[in-house]
N, C-alpha and C positions, 0 to 999 in steps of 0.2 A: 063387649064393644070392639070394633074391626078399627086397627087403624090406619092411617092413611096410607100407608107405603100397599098393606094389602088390600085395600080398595083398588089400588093403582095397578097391583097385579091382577085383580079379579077382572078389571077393565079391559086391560093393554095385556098379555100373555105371555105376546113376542118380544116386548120392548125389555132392552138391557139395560139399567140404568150403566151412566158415566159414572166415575171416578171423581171429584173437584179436583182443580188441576191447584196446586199450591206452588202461588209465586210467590215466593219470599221477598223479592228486590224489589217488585214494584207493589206498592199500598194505594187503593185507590183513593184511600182517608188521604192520603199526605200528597197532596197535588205537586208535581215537581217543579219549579223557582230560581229560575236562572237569576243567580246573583250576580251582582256586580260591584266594582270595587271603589264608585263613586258613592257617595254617603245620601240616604234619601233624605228631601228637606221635611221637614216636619213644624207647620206654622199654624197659629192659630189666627182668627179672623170673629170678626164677629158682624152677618149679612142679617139686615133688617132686625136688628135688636137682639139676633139670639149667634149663641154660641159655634163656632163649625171649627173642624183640626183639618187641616187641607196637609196628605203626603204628595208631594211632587218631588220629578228628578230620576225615575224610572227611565232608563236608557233600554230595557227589556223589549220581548212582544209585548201587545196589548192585553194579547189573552191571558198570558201570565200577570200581569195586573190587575185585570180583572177576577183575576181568583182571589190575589192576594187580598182584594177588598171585598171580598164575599167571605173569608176567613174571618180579616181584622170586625168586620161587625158581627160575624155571629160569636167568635167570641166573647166581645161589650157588647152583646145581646142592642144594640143600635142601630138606627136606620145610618141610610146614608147613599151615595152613589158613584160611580165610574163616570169622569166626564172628562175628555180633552186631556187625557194624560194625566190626568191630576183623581184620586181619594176624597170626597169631603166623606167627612163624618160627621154624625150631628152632636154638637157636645164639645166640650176641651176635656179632650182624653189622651192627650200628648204624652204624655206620663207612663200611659200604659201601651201605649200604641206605641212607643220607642222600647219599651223592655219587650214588647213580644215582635217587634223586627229584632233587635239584638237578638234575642234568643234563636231566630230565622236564620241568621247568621250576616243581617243587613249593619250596615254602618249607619248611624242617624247622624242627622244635623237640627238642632234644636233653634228653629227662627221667631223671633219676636216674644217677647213677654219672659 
């Protein structure tokens, strides 16, 4: 059985493969996270009878908050969405949503309940 690297030479002749370039500093897993030194709020609510954890208080870009909330729910395996500066999640996961910004290296502020 042929594999695929010399399939690729049988094809291409002339082609050299590259090298992978190895960038240590930047990880494309770990999206980078302008912190700030204001505490994010961390509230729960509860819209049409069910449960939501709403982070607000992000002085950051948008776009970096919007990572931060495509992180926070795949984590809690959760829906949820970016909307107006503010996180909702669906759920009261406040609990766990302030130990993995702590761990980010976020300051939380724990509102209501």
């Amino acid at each position: 059985m042929i594999d695929l690297q010399d399939q690729l030479r049988s094809l291409f002749p002339d082609h050299q493969p590259e090298e992978p370039q190895s960038n240590e500093t930047a990880k494309p897993d770990d999206p980078i996270i302008w912190l700030q030194s204001d505490p994010l709020i961390c509230k729960y609510e509860k819209r049409k009878g069910k449960p939501i954890t709403i982070i607000e208080g992000y002085n950051g870009a948008d776009h970096d908050f919007k990572l931060l909330a495509k992180q926070l729910k795949q984590q809690l395996s959760v829906g949820g969405s970016f909307k107006n500066g503010t996180i909702i999640i669906q759920g009261d996961y406040r609990d766990q949503i302030m130990e993995q910004l702590q761990s980010l290296g976020f300051k939380t502020k724990r509102v209501g309940g």
